[in-house]
SEBAPA-137907 format. One line per 8 residues: their letters; for each residue x, y, z of N, C-alpha, C. Coordinates in steps of 0.05 Angstrom, whole numbers. Atoms other than C-alpha are relative to their C-alpha. Example, Ala and Ser with C-alpha at 12.3 -4.5 7.8 and 13.67 -1.06 7.14 Angstrom:
// residues 2
as> 18/-24/0/246/-90/156/18/24/0; -16/-24/-1/273/-21/143/-15/22/14
***
This chain:
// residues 445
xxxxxxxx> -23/-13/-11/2851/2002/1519/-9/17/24; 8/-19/-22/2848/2039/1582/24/21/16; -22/-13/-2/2884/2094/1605/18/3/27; -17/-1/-38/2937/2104/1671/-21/7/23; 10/3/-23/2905/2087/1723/12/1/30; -6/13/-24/2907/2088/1801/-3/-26/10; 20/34/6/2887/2010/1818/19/-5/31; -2/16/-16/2884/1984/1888/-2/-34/-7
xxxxxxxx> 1/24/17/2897/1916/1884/23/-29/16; -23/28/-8/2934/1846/1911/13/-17/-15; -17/11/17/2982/1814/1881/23/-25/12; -28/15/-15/3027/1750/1905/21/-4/-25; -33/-4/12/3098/1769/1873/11/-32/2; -25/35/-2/3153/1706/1847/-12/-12/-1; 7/24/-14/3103/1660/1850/-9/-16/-27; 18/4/27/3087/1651/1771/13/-23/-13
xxxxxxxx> -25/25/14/3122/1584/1743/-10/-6/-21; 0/17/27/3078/1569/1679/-20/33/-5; 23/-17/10/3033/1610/1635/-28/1/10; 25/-3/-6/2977/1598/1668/-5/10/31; -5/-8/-25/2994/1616/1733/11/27/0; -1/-33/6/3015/1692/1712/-12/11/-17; 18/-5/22/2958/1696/1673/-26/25/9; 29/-17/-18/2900/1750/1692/-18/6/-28
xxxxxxxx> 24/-23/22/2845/1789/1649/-9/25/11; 19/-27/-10/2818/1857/1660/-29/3/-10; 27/-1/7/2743/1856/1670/-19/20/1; 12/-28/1/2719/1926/1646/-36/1/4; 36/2/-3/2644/1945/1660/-11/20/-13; 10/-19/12/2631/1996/1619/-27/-5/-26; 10/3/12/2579/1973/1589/-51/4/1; 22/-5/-12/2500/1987/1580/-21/-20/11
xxxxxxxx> 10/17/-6/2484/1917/1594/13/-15/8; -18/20/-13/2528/1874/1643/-10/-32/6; 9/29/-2/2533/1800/1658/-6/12/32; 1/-2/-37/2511/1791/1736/33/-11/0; -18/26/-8/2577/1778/1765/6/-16/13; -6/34/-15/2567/1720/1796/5/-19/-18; -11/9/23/2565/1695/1729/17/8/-21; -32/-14/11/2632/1740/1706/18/-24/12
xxxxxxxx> -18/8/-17/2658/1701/1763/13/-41/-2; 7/40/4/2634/1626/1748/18/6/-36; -16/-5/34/2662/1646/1670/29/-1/7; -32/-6/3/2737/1663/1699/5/-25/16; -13/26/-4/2737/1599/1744/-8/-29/-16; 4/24/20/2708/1553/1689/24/-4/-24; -11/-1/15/2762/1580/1638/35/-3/24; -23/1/-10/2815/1573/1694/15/24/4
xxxxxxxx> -12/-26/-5/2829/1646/1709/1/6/18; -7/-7/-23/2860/1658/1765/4/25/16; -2/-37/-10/2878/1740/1764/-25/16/-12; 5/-26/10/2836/1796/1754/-4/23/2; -3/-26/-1/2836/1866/1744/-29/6/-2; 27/-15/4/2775/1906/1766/6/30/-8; -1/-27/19/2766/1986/1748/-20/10/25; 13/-9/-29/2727/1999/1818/-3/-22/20
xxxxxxxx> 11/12/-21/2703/1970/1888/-21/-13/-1; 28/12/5/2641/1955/1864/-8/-23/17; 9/23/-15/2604/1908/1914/-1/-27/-9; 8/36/8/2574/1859/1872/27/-14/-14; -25/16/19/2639/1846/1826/17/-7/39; -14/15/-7/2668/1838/1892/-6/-24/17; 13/14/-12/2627/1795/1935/-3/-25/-23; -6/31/23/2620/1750/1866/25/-6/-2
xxxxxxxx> -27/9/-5/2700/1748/1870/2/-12/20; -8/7/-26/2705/1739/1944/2/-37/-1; 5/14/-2/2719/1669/1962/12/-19/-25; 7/8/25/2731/1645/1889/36/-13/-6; -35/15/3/2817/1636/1898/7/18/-17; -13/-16/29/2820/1683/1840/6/33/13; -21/-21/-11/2875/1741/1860/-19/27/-17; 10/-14/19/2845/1814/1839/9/23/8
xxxxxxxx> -15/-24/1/2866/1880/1830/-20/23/-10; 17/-26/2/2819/1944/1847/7/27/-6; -4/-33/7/2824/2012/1819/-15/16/18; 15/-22/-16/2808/2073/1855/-8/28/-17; 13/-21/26/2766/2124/1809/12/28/16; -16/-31/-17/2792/2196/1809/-14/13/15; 13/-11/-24/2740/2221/1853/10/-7/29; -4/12/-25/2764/2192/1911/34/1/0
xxxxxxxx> -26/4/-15/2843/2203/1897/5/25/28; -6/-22/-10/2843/2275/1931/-4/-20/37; -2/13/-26/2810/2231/1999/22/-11/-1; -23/19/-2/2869/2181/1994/11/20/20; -15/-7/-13/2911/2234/2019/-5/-1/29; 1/4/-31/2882/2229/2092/-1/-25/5; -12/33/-10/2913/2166/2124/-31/-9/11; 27/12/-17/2844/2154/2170/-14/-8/-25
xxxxxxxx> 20/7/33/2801/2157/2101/11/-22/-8; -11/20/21/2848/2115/2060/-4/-26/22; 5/14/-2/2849/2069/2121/-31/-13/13; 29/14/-9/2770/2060/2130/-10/-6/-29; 7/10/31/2774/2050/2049/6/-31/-5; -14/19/11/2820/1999/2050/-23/-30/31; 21/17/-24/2767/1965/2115/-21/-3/-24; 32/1/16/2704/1979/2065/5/-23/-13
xxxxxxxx> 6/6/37/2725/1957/2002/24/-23/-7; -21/22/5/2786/1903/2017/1/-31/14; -11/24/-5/2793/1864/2078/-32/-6/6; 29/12/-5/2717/1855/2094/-8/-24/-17; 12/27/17/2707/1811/2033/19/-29/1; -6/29/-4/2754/1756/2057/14/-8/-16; -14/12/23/2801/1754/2005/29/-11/16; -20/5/-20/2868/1722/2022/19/15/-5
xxxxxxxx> 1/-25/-6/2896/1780/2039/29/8/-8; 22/-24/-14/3018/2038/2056/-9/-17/25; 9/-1/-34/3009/2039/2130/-24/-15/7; 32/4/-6/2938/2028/2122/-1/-23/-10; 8/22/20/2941/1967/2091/21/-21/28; -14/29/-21/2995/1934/2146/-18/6/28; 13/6/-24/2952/1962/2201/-26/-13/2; 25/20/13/2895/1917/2168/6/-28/8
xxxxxxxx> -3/21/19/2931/1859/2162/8/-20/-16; 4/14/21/2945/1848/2107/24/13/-28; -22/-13/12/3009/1890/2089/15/-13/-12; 1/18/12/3040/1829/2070/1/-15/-35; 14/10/30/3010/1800/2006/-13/29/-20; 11/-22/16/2973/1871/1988/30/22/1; -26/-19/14/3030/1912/1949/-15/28/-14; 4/-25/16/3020/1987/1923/12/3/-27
xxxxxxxx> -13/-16/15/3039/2013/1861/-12/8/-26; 17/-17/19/3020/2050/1798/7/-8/-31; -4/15/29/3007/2025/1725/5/17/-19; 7/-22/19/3032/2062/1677/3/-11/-36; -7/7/25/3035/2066/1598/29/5/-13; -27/-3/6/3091/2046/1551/10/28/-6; -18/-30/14/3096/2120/1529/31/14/24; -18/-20/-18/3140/2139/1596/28/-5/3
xxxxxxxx> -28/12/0/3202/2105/1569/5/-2/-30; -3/-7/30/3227/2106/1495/37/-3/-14; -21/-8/5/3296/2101/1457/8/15/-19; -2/-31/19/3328/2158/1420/5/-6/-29; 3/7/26/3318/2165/1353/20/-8/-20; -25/4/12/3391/2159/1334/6/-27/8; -4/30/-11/3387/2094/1370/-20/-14/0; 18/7/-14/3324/2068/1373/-8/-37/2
xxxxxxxx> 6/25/-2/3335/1995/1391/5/-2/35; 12/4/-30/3317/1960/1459/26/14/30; -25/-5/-19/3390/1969/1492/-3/23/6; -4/-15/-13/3381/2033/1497/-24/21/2; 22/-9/-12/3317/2047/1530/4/8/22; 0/-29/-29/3309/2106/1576/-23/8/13; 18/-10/-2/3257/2139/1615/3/22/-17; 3/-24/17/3230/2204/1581/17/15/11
xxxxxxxx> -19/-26/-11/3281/2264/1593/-26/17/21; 26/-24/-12/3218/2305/1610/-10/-10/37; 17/19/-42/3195/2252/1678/16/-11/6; -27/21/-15/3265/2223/1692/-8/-3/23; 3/-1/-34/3268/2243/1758/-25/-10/16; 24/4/-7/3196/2232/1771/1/-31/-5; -8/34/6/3210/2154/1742/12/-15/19; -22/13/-23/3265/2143/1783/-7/-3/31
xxxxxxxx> 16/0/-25/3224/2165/1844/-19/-20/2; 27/16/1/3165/2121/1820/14/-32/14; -11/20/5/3218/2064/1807/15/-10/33; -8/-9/-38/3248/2076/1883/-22/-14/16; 29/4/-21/3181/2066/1910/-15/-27/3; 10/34/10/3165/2000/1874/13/-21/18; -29/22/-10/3233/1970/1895/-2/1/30; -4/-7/-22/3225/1993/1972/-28/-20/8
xxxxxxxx> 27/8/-6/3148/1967/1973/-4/-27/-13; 1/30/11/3166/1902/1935/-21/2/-13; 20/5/17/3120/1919/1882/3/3/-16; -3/7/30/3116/1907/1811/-3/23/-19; 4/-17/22/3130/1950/1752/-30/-2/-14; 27/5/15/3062/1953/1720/-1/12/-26; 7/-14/24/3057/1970/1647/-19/-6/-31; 11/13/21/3016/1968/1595/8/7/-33
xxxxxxxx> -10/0/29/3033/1944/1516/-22/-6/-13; 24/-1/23/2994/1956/1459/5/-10/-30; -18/-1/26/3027/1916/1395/-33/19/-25; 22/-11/10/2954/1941/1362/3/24/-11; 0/-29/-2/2961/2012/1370/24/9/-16; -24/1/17/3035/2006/1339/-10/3/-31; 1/3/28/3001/1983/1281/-32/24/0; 23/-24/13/2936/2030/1280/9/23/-4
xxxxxxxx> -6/-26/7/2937/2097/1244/30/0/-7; -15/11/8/3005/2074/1223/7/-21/-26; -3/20/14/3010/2052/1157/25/-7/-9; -26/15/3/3083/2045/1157/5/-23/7; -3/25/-13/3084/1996/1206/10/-28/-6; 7/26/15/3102/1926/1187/-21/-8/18; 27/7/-17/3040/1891/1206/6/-26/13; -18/30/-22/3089/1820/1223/14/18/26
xxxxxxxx> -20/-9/-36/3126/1862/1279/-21/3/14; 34/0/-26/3050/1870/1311/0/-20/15; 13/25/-3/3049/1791/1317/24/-15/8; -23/16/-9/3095/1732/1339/13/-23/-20; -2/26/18/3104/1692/1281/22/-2/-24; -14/-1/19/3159/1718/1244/9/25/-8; -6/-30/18/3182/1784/1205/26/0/-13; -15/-14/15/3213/1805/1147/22/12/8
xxxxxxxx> -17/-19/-16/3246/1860/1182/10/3/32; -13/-4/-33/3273/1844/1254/11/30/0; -18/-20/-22/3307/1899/1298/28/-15/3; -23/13/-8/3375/1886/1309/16/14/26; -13/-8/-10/3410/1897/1368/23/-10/12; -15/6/-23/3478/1884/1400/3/-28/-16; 1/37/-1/3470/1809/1363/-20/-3/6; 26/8/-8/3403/1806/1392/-19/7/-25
xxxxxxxx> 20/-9/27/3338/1805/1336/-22/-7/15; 23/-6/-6/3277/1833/1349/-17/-14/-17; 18/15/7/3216/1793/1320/-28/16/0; 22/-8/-4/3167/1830/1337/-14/22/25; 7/-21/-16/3143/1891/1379/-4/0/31; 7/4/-27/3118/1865/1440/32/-2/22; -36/19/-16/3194/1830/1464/7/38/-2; -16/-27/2/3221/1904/1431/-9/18/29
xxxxxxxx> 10/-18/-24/3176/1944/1482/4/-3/27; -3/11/-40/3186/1899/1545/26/14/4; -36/0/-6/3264/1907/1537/8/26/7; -10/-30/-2/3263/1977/1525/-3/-2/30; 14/-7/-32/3222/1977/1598/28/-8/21; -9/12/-25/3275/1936/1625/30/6/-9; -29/-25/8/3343/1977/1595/-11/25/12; 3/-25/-11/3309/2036/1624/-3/7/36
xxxxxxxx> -1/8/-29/3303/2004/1692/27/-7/8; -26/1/-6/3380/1988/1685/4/28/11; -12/-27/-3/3396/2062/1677/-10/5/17; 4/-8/-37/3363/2073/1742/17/-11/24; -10/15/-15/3392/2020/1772/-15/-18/17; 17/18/-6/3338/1975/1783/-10/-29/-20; 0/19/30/3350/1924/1721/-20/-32/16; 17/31/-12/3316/1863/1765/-28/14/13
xxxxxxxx> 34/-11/-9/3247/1901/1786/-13/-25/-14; 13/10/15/3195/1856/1768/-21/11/-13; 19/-22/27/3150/1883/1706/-18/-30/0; 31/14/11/3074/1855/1702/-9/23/-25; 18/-12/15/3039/1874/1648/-29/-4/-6; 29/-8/-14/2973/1906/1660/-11/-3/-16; 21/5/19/2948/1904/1599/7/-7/-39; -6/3/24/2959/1874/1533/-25/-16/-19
xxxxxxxx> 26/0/18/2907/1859/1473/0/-1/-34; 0/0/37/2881/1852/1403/-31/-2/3; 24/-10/-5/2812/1883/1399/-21/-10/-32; 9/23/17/2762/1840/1343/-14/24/-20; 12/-19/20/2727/1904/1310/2/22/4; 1/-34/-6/2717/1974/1298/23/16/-16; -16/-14/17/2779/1977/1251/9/-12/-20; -4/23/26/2796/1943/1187/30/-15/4
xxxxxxxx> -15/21/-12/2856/1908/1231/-7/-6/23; 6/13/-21/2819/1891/1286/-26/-14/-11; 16/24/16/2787/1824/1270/10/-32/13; 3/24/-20/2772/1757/1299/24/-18/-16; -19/10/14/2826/1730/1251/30/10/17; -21/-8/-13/2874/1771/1275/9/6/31; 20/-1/-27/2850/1773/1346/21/-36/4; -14/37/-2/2873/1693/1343/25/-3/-3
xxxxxxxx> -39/2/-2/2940/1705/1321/10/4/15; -10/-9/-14/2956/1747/1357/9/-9/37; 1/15/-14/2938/1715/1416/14/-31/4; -14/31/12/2962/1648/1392/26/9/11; -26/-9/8/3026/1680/1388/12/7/27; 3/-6/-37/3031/1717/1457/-3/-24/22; 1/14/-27/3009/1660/1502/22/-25/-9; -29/17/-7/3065/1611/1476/24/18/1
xxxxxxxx> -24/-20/-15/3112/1668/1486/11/2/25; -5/-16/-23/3097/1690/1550/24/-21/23; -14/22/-22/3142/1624/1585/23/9/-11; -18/-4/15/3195/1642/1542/19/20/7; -13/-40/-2/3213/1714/1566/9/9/-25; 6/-23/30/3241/1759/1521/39/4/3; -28/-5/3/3324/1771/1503/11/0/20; -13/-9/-33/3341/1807/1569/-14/-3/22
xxxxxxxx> 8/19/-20/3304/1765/1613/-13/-24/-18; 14/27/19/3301/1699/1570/-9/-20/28; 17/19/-16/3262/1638/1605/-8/3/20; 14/-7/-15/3226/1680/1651/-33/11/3; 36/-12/10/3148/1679/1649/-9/24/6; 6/-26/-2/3121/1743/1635/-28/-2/5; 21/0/-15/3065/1761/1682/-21/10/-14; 11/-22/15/3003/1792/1638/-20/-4/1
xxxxxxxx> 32/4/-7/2931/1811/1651/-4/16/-35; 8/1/22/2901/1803/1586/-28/23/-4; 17/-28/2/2853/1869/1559/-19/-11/-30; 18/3/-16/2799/1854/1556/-11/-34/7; 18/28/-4/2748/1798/1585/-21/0/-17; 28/-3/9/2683/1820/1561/-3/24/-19; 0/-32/9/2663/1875/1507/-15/15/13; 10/-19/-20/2643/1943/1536/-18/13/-30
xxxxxxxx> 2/-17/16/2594/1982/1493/-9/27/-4; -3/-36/-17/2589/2047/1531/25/7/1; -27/-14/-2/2661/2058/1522/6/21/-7; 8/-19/18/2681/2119/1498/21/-7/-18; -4/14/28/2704/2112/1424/26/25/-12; -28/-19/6/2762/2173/1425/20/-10/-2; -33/20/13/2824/2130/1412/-12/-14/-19; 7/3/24/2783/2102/1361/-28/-29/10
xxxxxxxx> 20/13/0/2721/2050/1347/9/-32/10; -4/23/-17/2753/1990/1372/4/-5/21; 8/0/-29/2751/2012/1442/-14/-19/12; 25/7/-13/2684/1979/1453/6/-30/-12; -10/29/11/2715/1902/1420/25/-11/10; -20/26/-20/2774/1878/1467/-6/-27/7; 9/23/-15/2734/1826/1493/6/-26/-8; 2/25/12/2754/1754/1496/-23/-17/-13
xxxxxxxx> 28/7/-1/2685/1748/1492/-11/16/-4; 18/-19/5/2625/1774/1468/-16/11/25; 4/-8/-28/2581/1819/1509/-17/-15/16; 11/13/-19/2540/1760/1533/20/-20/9; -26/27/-12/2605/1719/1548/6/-26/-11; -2/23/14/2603/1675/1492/38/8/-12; -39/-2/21/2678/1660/1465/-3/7/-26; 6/-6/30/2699/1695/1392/22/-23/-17
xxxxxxxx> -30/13/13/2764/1644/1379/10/-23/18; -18/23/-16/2796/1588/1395/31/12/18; -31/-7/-9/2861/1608/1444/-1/-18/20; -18/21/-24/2909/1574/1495/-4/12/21; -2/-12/-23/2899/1600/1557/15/-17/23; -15/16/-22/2940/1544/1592/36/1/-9; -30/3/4/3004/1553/1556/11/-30/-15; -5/31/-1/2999/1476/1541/-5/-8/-31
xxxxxxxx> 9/6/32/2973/1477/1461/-26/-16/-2; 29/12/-6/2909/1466/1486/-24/24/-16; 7/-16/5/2887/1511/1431/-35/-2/-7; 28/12/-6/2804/1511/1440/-16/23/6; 19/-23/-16/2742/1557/1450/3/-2/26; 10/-2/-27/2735/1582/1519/-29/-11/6; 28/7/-5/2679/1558/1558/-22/29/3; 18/-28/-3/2625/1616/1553/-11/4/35
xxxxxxxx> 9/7/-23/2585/1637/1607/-29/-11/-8; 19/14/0/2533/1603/1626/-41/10/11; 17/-11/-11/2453/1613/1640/-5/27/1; 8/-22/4/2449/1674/1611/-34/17/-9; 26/-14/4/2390/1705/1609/-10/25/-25; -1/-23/18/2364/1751/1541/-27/7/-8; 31/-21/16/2309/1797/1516/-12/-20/-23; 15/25/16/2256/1766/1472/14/8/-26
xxxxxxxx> -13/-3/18/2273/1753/1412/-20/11/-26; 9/-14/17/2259/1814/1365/19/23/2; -17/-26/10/2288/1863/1327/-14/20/-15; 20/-18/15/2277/1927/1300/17/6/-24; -10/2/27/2292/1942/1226/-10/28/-15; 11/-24/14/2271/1998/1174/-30/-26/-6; 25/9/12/2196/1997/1161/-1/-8/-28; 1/8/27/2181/1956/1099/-26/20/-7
xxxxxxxx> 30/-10/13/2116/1997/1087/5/37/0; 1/-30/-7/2152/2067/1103/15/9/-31; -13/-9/28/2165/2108/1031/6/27/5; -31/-27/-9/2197/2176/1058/22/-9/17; -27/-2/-16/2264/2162/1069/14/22/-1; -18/-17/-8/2284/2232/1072/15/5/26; -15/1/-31/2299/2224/1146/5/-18/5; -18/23/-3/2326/2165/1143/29/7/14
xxxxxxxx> -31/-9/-11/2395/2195/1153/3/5/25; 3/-11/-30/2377/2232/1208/-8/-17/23; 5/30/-14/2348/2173/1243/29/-16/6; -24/11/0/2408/2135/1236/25/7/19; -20/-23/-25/2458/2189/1267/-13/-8/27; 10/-8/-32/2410/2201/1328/2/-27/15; -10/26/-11/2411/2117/1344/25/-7/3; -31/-4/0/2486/2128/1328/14/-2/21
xxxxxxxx> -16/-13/-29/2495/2176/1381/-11/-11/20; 15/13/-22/2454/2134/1429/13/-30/13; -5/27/3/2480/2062/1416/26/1/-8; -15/-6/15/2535/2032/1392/7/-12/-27; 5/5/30/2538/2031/1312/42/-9/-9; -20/-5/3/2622/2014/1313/8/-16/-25; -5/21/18/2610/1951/1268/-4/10/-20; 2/-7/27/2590/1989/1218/19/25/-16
xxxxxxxx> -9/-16/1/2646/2028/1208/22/-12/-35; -11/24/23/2697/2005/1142/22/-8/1; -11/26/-2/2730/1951/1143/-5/-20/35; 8/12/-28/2690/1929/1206/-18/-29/-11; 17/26/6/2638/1860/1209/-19/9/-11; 22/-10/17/2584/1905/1185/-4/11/-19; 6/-21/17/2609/1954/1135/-5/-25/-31; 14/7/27/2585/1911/1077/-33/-6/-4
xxxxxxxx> 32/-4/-8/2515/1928/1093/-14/12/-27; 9/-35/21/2469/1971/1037/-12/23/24; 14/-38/-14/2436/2034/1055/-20/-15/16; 20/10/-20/2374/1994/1086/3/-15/24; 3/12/-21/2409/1947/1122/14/18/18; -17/-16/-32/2459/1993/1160/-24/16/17; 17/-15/-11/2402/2038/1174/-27/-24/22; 13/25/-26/2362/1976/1208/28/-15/22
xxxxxxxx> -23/11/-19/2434/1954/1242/-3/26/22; 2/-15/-27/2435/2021/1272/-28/1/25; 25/2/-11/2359/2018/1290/-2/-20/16; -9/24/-24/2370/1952/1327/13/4/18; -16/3/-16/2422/1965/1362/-5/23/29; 14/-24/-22/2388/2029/1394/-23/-12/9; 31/13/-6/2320/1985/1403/20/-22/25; -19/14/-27/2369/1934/1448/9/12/22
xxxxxxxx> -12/-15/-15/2407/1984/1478/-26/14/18; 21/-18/-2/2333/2013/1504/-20/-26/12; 21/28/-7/2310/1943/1524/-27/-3/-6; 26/13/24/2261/1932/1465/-28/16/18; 25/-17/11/2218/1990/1483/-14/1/-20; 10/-1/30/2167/1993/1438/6/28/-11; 0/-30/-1/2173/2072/1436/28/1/-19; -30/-9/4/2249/2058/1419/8/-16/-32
xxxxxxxx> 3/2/29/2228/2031/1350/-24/5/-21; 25/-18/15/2193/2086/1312/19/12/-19; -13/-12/12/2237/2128/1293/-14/23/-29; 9/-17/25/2187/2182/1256/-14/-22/-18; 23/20/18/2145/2115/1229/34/-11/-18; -32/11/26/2219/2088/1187/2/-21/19; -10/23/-6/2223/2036/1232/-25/-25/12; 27/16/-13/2181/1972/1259/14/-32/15
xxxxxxxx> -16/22/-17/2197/1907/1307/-8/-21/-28; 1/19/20/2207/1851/1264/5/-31/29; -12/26/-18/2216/1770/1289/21/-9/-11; -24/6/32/2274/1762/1224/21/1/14; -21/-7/0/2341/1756/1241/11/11/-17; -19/-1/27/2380/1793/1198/26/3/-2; -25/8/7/2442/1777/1219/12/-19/-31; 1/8/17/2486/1745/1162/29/8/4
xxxxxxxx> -23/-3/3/2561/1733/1146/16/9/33; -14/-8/-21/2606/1773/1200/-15/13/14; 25/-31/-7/2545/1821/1211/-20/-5/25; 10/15/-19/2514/1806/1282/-25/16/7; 18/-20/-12/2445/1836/1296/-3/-9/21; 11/9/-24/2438/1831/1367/-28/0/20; 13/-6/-12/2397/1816/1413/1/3/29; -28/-14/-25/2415/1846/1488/-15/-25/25
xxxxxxxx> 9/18/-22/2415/1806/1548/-15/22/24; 25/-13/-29/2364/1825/1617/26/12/10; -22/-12/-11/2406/1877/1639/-3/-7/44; -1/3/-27/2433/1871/1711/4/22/21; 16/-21/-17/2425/1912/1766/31/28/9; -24/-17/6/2500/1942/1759/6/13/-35; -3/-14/27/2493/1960/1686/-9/21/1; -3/-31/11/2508/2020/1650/18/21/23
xxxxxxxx> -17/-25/-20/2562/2052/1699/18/9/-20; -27/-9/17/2615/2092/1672/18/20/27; -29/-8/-21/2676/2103/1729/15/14/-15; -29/-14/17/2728/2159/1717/21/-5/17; -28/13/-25/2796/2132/1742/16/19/-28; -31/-13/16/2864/2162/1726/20/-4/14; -27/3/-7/2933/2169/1747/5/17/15; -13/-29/-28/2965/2202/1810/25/-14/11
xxxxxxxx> -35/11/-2/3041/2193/1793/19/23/5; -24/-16/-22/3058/2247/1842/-1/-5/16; 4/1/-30/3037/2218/1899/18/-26/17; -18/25/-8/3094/2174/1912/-3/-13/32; -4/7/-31/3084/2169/1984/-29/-5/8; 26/0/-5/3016/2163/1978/-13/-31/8; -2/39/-16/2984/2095/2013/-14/-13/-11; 4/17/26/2954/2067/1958/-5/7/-27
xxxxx> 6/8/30/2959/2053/1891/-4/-20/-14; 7/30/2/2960/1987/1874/-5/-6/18; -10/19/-25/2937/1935/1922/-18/-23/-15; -9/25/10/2946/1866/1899/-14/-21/19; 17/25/-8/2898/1810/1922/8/-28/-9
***
């Protein structure tokens, strides 16, 4: 999940006729070991991915895009919104970091150009719209009382600049920390308990949340805006409902939807960049441990599930990536020959806080570990994360490199790929949804 963002970015509007053609991914990098992306890039045009969402300018992600046909959409980290505000800056940003790389292509952006095809605007989450508790079915979805006005201004700005509602849905999050929840309204396949509205029946959360978006865009008076959605997902671990089982459904479920539309815009394909591409495992883990498991793919770009990505019931692993490159193959484990395990514990923690231990959390792929193996899961995963230093498996003599796999069942001991020469960044981006007039926020490739 990621949170409101600013996101430069291109976008060609109306133009989406099947599922596969309003299809994107968001390809986060937060991680301490990245693919090169040249081979991010060869992975999204082998699987037929046409959009995607970046999270910075980054050279190499874009120079491996450039050229490639595949539409993409750049974020601008919060360090750099305060510059935006001077027009010259914003437009020797939008020179750096847009039209130089040749893609096919705010003031600054038409005196480029390329004003055109690149659209502004700002992504936000479903929280900034809601229906009242005495009502709370889709018809009568509102913005928040608290940011009306501020909504309406946003919503003004979209409609004037021909650019797209952007929001992101989380049916996931509905159901985490929520054990009321029904866990069928998460999914597309049915439920017990529909929503009823008006004659209309809700199925399932996702349709509920668009509608609200697009009853709350009536009451403005903008009921035909067009709404992309930036980010939607089903994350494979880190919580005892996030799981490659359910990961599939869900998915399953979603991509024969999306041609379908939804009640109050039936048979209109809904545009949606899918969250995530790849797992991150430098994320940070404060909304909870399945942060770092979105990925359609694992973190060397191998597929976890069979899904459709064409809309067509072409349901099938993705093609991985390819020619990946990985560390030798060794792992580190608890010493078999070490007999104080009073610091064992302590060991454990400190690789904890180093790496990331999320699988082993309960009801994750690892928590059916004993005491030895979690304490060698965590020890591995800090010896990878450390690129098989030898130094980085000692641990006080408790630990030692082994050649054993001890993966087993759901339980994956890894081993990390040759990190690349962009790994390990961590970008702070956010939201700047006062700056209505401001000359970019989105821009759409």
């Amino acid at each position: 999940m990621a949170a409101c963002r600013i996101f430069a970015c291109l976008l060609l509007l109306g133009l989406s006729c099947s599922v596969a053609d309003g299809l994107g991914v968001n390809w986060g990098t937060i991680a301490t070991h990245r693919l090169p992306p040249k081979t991010v890039a060869q992975l999204l045009q082998d699987n037929g991915i046409k959009k995607a969402k970046i999270f910075d300018a980054e050279e190499t992600s874009m120079k491996a895009l450039a050229g490639t046909g595949i539409e993409v959409m750049i974020a601008i980290p919060n360090d750099m919104l305060a510059m935006m505000n001077d027009y010259d800056a914003a437009k020797e940003w939008v020179k750096k970091n847009v039209t130089r790389y040749n893609f096919d292509k705010g003031n600054a952006l038409n005196e480029a150009g390329v004003g055109d095809t690149i659209k502004a605007t700002i992504p936000l989450n479903a929280d900034v719209y809601d229906s009242p508790r005495s009502n709370p079915v889709p018809s009568a979805g509102k913005f928040r009382s608290d940011i009306g006005d501020l909504m309406t201004q946003i919503v003004e700005f979209f409609s004037q600049h021909g650019a797209p509602f952007i929001v992101n849905i989380y049916p996931f999050l509905s159901l985490y920390g929520h054990s009321d929840f029904p866990i069928d309204y998460a999914f597309f396949d049915g439920t017990s308990n529909p929503v009823l509205d008006k004659g209309v029946e809700y199925t399932n959360v996702f349709d509920a949340n668009f509608d609200t978006l697009v009853s709350a865009l009536k009451k403005v008076g903008f009921g035909d805006l067009p709404i992309v959605v930036g980010e939607v997902g089903w994350p494979t671990d880190g919580d005892v409902n996030a799981n490659v089982t359910m990961a599939e459904r869900f998915y399953a479920g979603l991509l024969k939807r999306l041609a379908a539309g939804t009640p109050l815009r039936p048979n209109a394909t809904i545009e949606v960049y899918l969250f995530g591409l790849i797992d991150e495992d430098a994320k940070s883990v404060a909304p909870g441990n399945f942060e770092r498991h979105w990925g359609l793919f694992t973190y060397d770009g191998q597929p976890k599930f069979p899904v459709d990505l064409s809309g067509k019931g072409q349901n099938k692993l993705l093609v991985g990536a390819k020619d990946v490159e990985y560390l030798p193959r060794k792992w580190c484990a608890v010493n078999p020959s070490a007999t104080d395990l009073s610091k064992l514990a302590d060991n454990v923690k400190y690789a904890c806080a180093h790496a990331d231990c999320t699988s082993l959390g309960d009801g994750c792929s690892c928590s059916g570990l004993d005491a030895r193996s979690n304490a060698s899961y965590a020890f591995n995963v800090y010896f990878q994360t450390q690129n098989q230093k030898d130094e980085s498996c000692d641990f006080q003599g408790l630990a030692a490199v082994t050649t054993q796999n001890m993966s087993h069942g759901t339980c994956n001991f890894t081993i990390q790929i040759v990190p690349s020469a962009s790994s390990f960044r961590r970008p702070q981006l956010g939201v700047l949804l006062s700056a209505i007039a401001g000359l970019l926020s989105w821009i759409y490739f």
